[in-house]
Biopython code that builds the backbone (N, CA, C, O; Angstrom):
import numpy as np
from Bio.PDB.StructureBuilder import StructureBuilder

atoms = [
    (1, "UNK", "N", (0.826, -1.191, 0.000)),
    (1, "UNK", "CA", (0.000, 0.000, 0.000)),
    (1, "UNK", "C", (0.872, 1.257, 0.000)),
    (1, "UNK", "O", (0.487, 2.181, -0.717)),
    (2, "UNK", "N", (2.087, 1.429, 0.767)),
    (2, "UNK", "CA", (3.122, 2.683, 0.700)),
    (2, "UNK", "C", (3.399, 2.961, -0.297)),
    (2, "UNK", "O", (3.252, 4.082, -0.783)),
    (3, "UNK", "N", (4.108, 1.495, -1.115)),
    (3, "UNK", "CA", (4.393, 1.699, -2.503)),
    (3, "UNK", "C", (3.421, 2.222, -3.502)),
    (3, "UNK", "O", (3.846, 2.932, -4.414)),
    (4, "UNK", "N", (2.239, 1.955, -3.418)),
    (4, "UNK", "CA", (1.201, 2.066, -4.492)),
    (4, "UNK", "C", (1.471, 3.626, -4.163)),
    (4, "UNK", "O", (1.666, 4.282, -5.186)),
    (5, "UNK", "N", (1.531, 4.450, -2.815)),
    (5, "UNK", "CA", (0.568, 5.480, -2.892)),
    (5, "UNK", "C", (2.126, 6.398, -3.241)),
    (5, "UNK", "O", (1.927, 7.504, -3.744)),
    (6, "UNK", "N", (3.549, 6.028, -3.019)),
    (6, "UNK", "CA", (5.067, 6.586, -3.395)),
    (6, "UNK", "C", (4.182, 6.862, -5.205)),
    (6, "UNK", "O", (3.809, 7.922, -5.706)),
    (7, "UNK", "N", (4.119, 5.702, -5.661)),
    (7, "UNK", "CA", (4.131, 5.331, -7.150)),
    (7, "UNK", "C", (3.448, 6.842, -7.786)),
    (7, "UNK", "O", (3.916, 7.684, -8.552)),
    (8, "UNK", "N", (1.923, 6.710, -6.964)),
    (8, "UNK", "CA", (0.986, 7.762, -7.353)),
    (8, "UNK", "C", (1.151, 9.235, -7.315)),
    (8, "UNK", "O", (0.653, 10.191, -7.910)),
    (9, "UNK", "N", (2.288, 9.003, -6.128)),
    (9, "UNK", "CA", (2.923, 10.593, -5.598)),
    (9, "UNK", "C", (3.737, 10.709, -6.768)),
    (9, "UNK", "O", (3.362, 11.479, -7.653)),
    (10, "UNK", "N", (4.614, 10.169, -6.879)),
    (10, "UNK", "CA", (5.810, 9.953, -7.787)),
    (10, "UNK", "C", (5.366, 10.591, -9.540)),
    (10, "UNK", "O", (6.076, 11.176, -10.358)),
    (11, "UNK", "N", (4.007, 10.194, -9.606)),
    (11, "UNK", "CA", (3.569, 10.385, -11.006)),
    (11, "UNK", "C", (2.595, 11.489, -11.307)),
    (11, "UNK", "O", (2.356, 12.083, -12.358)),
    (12, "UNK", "N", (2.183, 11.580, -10.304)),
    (12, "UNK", "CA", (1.488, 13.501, -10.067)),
    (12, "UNK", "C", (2.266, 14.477, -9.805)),
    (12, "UNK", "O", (1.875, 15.634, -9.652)),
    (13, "UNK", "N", (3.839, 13.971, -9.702)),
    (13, "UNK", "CA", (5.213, 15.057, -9.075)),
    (13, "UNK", "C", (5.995, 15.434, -10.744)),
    (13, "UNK", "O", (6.436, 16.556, -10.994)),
    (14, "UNK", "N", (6.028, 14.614, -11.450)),
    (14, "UNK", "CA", (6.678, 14.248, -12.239)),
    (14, "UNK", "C", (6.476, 15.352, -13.435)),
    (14, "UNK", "O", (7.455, 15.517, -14.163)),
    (15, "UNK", "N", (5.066, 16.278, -13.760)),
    (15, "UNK", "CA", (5.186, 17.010, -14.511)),
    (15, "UNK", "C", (5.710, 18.833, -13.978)),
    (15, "UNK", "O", (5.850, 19.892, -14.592)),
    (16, "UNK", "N", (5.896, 18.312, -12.246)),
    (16, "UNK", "CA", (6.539, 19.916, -12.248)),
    (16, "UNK", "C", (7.968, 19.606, -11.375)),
    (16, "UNK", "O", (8.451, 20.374, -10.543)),
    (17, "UNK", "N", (8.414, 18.544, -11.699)),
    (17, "UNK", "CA", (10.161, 18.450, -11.827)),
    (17, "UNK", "C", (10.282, 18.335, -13.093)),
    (17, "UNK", "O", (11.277, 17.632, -13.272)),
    (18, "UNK", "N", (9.640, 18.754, -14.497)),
    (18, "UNK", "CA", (9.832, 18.914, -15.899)),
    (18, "UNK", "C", (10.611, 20.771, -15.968)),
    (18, "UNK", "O", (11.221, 21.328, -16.881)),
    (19, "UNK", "N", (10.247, 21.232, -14.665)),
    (19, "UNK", "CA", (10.489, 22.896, -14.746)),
    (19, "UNK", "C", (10.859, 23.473, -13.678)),
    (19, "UNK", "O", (10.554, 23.045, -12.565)),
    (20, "UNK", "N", (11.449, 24.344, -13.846)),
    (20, "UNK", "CA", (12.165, 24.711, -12.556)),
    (20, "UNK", "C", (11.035, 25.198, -11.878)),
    (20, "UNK", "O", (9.898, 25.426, -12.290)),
    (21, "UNK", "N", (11.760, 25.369, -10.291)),
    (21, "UNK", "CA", (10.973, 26.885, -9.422)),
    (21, "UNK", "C", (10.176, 27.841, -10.131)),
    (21, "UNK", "O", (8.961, 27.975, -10.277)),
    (22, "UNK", "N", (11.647, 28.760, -10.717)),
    (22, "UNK", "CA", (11.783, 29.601, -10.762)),
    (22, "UNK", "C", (10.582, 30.477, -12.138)),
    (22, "UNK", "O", (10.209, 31.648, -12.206)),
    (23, "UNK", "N", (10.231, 29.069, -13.204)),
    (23, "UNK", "CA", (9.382, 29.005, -14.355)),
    (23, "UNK", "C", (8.219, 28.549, -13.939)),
    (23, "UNK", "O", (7.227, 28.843, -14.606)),
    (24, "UNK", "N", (8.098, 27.864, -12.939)),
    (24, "UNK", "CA", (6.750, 27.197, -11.605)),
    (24, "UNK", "C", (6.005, 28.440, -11.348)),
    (24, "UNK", "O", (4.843, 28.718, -11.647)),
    (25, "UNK", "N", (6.965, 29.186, -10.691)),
    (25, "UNK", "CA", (6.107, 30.783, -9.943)),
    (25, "UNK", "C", (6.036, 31.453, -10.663)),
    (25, "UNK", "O", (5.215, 32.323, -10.374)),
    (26, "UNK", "N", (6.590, 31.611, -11.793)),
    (26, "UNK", "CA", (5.688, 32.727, -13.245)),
    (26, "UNK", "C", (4.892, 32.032, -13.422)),
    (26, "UNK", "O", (3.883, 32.666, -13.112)),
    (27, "UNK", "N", (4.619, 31.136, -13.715)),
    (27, "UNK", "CA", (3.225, 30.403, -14.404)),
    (27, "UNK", "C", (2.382, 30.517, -13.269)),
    (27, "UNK", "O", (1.426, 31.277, -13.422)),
    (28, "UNK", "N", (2.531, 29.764, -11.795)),
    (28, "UNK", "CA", (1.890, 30.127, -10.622)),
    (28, "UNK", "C", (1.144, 31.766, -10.890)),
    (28, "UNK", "O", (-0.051, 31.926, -10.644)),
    (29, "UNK", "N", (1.965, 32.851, -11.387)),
    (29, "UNK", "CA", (1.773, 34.181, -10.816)),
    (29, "UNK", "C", (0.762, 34.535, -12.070)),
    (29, "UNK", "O", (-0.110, 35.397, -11.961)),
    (30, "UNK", "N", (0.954, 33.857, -13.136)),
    (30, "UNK", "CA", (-0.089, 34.448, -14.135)),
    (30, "UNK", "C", (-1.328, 33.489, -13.764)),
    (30, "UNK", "O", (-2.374, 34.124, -13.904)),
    (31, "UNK", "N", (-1.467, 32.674, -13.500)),
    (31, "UNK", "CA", (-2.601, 32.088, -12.797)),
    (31, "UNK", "C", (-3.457, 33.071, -12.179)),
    (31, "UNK", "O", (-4.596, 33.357, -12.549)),
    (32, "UNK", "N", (-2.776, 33.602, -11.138)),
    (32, "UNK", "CA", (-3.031, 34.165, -10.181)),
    (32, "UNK", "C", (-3.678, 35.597, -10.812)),
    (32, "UNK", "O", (-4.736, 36.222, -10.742)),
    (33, "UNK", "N", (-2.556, 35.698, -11.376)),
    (33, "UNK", "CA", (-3.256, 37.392, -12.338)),
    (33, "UNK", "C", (-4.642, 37.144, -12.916)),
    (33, "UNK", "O", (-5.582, 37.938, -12.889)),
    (34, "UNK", "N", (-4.623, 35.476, -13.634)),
    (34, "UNK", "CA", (-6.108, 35.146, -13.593)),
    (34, "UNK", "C", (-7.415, 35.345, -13.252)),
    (34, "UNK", "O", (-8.419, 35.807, -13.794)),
    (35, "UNK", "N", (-6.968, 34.623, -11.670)),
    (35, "UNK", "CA", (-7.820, 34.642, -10.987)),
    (35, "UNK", "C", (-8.542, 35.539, -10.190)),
    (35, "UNK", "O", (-9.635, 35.588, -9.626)),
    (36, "UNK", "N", (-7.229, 36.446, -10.390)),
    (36, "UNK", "CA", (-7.754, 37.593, -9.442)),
    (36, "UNK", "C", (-8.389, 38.947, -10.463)),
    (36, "UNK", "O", (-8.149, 40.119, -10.175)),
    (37, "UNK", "N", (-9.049, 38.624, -11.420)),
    (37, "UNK", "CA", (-9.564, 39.658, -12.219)),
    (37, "UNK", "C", (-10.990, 39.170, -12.262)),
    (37, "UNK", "O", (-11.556, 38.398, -13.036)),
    (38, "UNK", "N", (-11.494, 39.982, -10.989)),
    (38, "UNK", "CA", (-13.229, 40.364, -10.644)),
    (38, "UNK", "C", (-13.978, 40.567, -12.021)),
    (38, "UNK", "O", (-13.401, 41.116, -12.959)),
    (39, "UNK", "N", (-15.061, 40.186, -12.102)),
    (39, "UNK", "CA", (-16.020, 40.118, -13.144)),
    (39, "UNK", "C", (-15.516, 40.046, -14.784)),
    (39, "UNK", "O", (-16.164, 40.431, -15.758)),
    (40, "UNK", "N", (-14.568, 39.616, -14.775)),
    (40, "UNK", "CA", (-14.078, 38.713, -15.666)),
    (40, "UNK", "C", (-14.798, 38.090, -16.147)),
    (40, "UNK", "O", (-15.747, 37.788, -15.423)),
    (41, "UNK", "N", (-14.818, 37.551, -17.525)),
    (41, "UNK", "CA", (-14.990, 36.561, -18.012)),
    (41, "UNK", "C", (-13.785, 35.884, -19.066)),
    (41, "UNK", "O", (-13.088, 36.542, -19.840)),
    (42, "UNK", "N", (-13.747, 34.565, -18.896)),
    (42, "UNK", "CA", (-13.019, 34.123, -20.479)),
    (42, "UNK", "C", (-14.312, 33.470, -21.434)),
    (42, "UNK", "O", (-15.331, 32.786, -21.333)),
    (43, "UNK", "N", (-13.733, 33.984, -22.121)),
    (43, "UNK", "CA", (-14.540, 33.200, -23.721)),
    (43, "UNK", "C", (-13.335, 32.122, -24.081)),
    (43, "UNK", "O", (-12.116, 32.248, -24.197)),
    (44, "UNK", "N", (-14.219, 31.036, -24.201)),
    (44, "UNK", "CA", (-13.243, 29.863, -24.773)),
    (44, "UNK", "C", (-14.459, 29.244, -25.231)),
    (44, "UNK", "O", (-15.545, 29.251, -24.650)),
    (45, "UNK", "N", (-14.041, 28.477, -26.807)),
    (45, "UNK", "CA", (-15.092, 28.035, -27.584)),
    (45, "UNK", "C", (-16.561, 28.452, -27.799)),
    (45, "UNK", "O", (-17.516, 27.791, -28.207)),
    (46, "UNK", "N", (-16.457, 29.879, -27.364)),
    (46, "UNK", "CA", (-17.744, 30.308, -27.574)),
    (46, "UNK", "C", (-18.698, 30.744, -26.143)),
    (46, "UNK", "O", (-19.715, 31.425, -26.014)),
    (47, "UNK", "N", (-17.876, 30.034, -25.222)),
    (47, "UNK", "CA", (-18.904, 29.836, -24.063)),
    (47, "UNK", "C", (-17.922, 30.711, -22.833)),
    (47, "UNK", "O", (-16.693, 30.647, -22.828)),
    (48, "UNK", "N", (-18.599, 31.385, -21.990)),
    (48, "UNK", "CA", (-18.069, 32.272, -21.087)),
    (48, "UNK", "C", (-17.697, 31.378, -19.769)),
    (48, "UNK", "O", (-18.344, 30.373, -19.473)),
    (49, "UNK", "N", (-16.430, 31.922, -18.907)),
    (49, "UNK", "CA", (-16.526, 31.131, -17.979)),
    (49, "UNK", "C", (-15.689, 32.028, -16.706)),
    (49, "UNK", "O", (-14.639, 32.600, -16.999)),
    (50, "UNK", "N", (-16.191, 32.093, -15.409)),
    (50, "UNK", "CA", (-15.177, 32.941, -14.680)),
    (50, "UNK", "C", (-13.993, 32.851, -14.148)),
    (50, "UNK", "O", (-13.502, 31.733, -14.301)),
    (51, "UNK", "N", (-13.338, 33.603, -13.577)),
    (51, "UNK", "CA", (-12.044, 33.707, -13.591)),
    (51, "UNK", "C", (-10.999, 32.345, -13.181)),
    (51, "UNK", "O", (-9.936, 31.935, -13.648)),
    (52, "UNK", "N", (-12.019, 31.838, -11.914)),
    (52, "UNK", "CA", (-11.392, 31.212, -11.475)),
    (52, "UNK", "C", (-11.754, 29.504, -12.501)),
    (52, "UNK", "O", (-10.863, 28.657, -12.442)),
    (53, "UNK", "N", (-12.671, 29.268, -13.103)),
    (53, "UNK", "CA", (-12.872, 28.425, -13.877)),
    (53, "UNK", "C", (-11.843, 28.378, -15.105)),
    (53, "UNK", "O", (-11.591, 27.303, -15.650)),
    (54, "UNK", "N", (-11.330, 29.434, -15.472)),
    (54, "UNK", "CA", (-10.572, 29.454, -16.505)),
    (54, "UNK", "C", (-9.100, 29.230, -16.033)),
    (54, "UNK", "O", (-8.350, 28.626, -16.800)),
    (55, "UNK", "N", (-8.463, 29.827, -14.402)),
    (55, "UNK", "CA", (-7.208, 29.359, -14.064)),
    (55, "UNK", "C", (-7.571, 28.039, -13.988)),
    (55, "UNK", "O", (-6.920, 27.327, -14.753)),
    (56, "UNK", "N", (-8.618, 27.317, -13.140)),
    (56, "UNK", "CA", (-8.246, 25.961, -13.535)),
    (56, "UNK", "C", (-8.083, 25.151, -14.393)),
    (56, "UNK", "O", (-7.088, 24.426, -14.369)),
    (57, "UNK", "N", (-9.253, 25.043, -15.618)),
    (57, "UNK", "CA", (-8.928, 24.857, -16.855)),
    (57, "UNK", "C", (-7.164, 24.979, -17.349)),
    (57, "UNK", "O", (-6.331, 24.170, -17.756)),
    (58, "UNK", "N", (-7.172, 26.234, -17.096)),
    (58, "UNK", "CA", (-5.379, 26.059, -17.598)),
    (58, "UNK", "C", (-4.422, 25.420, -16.741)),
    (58, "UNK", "O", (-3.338, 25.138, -17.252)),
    (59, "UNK", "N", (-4.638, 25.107, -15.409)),
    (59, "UNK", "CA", (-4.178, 23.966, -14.769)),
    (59, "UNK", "C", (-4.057, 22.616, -15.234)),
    (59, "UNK", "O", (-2.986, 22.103, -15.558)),
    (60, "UNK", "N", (-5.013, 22.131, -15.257)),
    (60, "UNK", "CA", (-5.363, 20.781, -16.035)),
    (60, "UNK", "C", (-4.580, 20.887, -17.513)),
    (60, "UNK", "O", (-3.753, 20.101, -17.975)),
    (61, "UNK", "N", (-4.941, 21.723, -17.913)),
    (61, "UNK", "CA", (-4.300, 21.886, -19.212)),
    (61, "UNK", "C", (-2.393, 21.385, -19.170)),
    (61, "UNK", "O", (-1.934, 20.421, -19.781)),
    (62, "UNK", "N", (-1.538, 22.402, -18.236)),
    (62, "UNK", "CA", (-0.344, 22.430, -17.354)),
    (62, "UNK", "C", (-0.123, 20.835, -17.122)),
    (62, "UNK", "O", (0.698, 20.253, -17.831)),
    (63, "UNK", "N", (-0.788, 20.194, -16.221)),
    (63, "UNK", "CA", (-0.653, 19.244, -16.125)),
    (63, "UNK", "C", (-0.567, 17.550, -16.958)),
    (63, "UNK", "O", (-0.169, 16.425, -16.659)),
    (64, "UNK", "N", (-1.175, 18.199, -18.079)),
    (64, "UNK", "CA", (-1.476, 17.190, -18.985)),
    (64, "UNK", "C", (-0.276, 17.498, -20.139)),
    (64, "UNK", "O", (0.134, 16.632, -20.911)),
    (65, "UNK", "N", (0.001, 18.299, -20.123)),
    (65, "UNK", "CA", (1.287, 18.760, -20.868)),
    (65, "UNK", "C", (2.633, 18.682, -20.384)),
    (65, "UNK", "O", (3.784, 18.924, -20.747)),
    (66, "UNK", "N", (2.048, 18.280, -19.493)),
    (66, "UNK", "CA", (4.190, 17.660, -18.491)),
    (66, "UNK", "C", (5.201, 18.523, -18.663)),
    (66, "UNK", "O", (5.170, 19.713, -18.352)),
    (67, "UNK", "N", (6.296, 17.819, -19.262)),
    (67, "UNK", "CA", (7.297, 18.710, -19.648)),
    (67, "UNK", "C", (7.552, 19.223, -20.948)),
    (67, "UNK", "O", (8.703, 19.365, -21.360)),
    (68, "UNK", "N", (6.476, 19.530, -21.665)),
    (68, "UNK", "CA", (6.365, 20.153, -22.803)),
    (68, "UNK", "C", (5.983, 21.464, -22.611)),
    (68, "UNK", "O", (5.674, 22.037, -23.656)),
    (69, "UNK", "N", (5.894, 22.239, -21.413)),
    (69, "UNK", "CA", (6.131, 22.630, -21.321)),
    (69, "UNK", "C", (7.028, 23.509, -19.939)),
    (69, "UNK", "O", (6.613, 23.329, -18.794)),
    (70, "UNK", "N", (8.095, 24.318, -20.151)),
    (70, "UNK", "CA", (9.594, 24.225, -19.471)),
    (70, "UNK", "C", (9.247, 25.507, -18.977)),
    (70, "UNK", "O", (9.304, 25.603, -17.751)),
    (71, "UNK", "N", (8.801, 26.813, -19.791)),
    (71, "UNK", "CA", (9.132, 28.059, -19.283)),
    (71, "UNK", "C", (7.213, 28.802, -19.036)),
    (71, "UNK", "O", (6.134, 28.220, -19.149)),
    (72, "UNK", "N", (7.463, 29.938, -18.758)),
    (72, "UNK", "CA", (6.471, 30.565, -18.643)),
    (72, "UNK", "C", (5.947, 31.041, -19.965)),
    (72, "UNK", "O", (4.795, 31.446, -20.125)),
    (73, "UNK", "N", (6.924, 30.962, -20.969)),
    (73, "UNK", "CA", (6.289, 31.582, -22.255)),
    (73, "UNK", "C", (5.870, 30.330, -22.905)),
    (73, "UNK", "O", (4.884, 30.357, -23.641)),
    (74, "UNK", "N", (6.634, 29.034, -22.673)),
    (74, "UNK", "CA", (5.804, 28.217, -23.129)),
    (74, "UNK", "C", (4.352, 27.892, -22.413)),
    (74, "UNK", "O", (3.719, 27.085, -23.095)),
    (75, "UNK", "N", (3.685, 28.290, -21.265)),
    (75, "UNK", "CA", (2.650, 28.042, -20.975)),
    (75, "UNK", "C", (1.810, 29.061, -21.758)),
    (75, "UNK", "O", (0.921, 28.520, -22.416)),
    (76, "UNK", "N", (1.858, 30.245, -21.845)),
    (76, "UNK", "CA", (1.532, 31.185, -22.210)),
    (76, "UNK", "C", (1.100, 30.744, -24.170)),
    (76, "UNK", "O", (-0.052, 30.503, -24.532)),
    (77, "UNK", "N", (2.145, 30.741, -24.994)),
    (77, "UNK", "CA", (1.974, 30.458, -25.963)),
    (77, "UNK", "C", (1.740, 28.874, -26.693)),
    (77, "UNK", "O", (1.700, 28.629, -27.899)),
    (78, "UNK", "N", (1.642, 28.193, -25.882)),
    (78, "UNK", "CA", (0.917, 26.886, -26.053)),
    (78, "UNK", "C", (0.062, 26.347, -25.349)),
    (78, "UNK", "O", (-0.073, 25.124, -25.363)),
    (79, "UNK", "N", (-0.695, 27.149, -24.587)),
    (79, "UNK", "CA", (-1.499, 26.529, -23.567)),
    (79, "UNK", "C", (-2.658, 27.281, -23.501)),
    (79, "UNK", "O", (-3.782, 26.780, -23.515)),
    (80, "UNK", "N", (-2.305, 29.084, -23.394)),
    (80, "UNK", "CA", (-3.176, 29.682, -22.727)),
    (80, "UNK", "C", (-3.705, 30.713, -23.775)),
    (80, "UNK", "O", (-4.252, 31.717, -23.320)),
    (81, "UNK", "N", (-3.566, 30.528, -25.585)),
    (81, "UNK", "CA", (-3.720, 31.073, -26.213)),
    (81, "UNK", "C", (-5.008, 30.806, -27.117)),
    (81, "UNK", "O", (-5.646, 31.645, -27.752)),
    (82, "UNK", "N", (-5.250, 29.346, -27.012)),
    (82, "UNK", "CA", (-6.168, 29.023, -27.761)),
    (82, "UNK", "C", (-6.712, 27.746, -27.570)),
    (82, "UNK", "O", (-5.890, 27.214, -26.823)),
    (83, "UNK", "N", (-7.694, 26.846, -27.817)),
    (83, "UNK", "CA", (-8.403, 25.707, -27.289)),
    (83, "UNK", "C", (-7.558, 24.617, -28.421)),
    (83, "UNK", "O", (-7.411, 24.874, -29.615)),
    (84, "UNK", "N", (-7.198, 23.718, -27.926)),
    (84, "UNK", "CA", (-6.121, 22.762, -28.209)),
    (84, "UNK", "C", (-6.895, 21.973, -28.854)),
    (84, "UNK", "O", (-6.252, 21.065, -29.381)),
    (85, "UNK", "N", (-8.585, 21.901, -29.141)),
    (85, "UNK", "CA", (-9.375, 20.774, -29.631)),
    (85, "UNK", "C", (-10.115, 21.800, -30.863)),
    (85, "UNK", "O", (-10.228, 21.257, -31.962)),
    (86, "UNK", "N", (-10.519, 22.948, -30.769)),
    (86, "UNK", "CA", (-10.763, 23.951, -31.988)),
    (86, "UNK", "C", (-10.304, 24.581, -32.472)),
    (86, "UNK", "O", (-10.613, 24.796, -33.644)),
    (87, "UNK", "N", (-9.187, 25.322, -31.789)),
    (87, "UNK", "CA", (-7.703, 26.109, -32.336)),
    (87, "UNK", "C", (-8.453, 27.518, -32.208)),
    (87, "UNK", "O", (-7.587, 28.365, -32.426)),
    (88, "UNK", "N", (-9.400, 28.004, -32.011)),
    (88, "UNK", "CA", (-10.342, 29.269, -31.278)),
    (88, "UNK", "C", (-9.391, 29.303, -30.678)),
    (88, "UNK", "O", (-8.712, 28.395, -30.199)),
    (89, "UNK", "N", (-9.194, 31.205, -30.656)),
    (89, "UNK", "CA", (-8.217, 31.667, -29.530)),
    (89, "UNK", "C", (-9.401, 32.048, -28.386)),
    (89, "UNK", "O", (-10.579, 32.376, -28.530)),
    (90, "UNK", "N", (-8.613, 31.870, -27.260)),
    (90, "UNK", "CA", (-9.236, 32.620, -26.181)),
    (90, "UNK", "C", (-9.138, 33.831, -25.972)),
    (90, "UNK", "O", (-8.095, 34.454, -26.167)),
    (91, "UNK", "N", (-10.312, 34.389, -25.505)),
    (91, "UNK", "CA", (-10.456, 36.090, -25.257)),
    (91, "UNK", "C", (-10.781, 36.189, -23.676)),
    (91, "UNK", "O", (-11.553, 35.393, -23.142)),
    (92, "UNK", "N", (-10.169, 37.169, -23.006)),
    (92, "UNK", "CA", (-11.131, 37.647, -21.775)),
    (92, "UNK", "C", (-11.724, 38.933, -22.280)),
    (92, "UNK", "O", (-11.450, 39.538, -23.317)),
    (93, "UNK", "N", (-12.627, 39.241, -21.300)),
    (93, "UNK", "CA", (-13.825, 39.941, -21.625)),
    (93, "UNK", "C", (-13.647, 40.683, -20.137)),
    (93, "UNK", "O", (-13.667, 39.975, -19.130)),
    (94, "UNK", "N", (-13.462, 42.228, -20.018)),
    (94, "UNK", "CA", (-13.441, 42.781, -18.820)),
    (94, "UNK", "C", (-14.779, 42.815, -17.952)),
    (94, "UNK", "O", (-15.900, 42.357, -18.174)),
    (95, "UNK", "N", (-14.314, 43.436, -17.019)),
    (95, "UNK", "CA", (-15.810, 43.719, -16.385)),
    (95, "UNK", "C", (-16.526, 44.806, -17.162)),
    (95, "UNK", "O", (-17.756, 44.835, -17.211)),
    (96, "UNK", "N", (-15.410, 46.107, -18.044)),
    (96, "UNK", "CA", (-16.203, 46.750, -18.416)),
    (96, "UNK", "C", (-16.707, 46.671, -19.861)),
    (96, "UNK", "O", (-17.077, 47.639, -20.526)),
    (97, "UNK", "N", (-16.671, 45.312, -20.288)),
    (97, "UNK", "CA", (-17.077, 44.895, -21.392)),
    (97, "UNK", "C", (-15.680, 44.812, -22.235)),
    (97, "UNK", "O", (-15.707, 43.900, -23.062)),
    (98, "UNK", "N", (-14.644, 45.451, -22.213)),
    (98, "UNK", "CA", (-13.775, 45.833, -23.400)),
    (98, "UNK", "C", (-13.248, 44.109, -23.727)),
    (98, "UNK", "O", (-13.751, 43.306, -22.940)),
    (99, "UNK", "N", (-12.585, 43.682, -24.476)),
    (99, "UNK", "CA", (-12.040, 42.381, -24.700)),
    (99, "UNK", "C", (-10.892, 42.213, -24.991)),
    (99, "UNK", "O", (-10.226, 43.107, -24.468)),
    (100, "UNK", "N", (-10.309, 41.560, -25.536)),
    (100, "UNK", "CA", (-9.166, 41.395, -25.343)),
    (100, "UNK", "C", (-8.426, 39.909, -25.849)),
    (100, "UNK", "O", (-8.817, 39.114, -24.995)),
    (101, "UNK", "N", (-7.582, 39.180, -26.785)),
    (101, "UNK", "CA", (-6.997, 38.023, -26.659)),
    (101, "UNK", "C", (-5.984, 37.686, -25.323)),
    (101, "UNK", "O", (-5.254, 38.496, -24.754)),
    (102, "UNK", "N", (-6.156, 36.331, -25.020)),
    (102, "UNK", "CA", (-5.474, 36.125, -23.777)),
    (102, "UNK", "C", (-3.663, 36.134, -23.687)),
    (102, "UNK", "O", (-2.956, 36.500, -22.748)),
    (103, "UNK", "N", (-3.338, 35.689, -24.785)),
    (103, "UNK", "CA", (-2.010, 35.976, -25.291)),
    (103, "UNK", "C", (-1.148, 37.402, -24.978)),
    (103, "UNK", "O", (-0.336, 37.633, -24.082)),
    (104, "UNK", "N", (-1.478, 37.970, -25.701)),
    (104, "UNK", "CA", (-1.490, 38.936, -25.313)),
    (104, "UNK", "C", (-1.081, 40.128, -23.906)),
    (104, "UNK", "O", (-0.089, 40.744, -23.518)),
    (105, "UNK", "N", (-2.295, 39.989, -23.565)),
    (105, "UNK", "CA", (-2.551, 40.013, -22.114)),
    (105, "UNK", "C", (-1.367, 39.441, -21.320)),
    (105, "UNK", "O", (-0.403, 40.165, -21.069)),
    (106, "UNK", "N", (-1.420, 37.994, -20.867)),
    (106, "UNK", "CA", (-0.515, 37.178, -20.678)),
    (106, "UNK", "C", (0.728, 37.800, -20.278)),
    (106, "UNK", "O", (1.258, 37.843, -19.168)),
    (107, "UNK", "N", (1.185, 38.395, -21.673)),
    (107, "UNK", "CA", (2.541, 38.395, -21.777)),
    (107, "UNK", "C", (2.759, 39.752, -21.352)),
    (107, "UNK", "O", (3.905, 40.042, -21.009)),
    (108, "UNK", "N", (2.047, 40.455, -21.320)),
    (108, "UNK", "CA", (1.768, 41.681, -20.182)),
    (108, "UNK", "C", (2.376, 41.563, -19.333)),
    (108, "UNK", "O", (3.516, 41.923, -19.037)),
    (109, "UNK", "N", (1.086, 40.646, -18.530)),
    (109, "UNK", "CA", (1.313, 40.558, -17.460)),
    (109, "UNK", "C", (2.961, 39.946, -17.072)),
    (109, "UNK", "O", (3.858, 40.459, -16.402)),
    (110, "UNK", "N", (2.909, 38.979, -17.621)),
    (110, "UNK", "CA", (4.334, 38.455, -17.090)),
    (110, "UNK", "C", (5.466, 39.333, -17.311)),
    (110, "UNK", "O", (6.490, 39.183, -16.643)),
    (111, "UNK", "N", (5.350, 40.371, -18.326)),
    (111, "UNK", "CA", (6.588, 41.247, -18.160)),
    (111, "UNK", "C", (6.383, 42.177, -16.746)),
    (111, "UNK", "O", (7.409, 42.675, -16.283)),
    (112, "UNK", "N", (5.208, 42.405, -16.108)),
    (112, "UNK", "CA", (4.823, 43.117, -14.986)),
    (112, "UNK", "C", (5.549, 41.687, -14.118)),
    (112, "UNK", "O", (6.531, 42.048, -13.471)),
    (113, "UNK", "N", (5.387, 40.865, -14.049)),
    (113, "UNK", "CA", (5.654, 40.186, -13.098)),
    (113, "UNK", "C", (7.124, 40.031, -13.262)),
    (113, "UNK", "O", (7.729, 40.522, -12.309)),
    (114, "UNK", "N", (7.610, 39.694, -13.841)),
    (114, "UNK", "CA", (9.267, 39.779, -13.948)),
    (114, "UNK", "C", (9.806, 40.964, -13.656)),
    (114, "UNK", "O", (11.034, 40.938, -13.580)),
    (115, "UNK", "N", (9.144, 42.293, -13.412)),
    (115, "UNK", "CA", (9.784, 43.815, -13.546)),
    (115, "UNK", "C", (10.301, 44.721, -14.375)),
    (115, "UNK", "O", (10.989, 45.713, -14.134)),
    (116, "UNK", "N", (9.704, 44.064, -15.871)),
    (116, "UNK", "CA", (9.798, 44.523, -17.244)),
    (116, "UNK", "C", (8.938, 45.492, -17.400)),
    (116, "UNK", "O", (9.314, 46.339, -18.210)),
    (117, "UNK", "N", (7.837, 45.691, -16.881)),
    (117, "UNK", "CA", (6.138, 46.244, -17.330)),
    (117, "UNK", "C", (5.985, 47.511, -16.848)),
    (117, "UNK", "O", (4.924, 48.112, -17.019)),
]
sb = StructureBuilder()
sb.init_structure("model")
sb.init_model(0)
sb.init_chain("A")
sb.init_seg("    ")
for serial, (resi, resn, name, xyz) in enumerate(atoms, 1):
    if name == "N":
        sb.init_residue(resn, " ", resi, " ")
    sb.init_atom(name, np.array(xyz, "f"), 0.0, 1.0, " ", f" {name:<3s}", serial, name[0])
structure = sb.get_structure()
């Protein structure tokens, strides 16, 4: 039973020793920039979803992609740009209506988060 549950640890660990720390907490931090944008919406495939529905979505996404992807720009530009099953880019949609591609955005933000912005 230890072993089974090492094995299980071992294989849910395995796609974020694909990346450092240091590429962990940018991706962590644009999450976060995510999540923390009140009356938000994302548009993905057509259908609206809130903030925090869409960081997770790109979680799962993260996770299923292992070590394909390494840096923060690879999450950004292969993950968080467009729906991997329609190729539709994703948009957020502010609170005050204005819109926006997520790409974009994104890479905003992460130059704000690095101390570029």
């Amino acid at each position: 039973m230890v072993r089974r549950c090492f094995l299980l640890f071992l294989c849910a660990a395995l796609p974020l020793l694909a990346r450092d720390a240091k590429e962990q907490a940018r991706i962590d931090s644009l999450l976060g920039s995510i999540e923390s944008l009140e009356g938000a919406k994302f548009i993905r495939n057509g259908k609206a979803h809130d903030a925090d529905e869409a960081a997770d979505h790109l979680r799962k996404k993260l996770d299923r992609a292992g070590d394909r992807v390494k840096t923060a720009e690879d999450f950004i530009d292969g993950l968080a740009t467009k729906s991997s099953f329609s190729g539709k880019p994703y948009r957020i949609r502010f609170k005050d209506g204005s819109e926006t591609a997520t790409g974009p955005w994104l890479h905003g933000q992460l130059k704000e988060i690095d101390g570029k912005g």
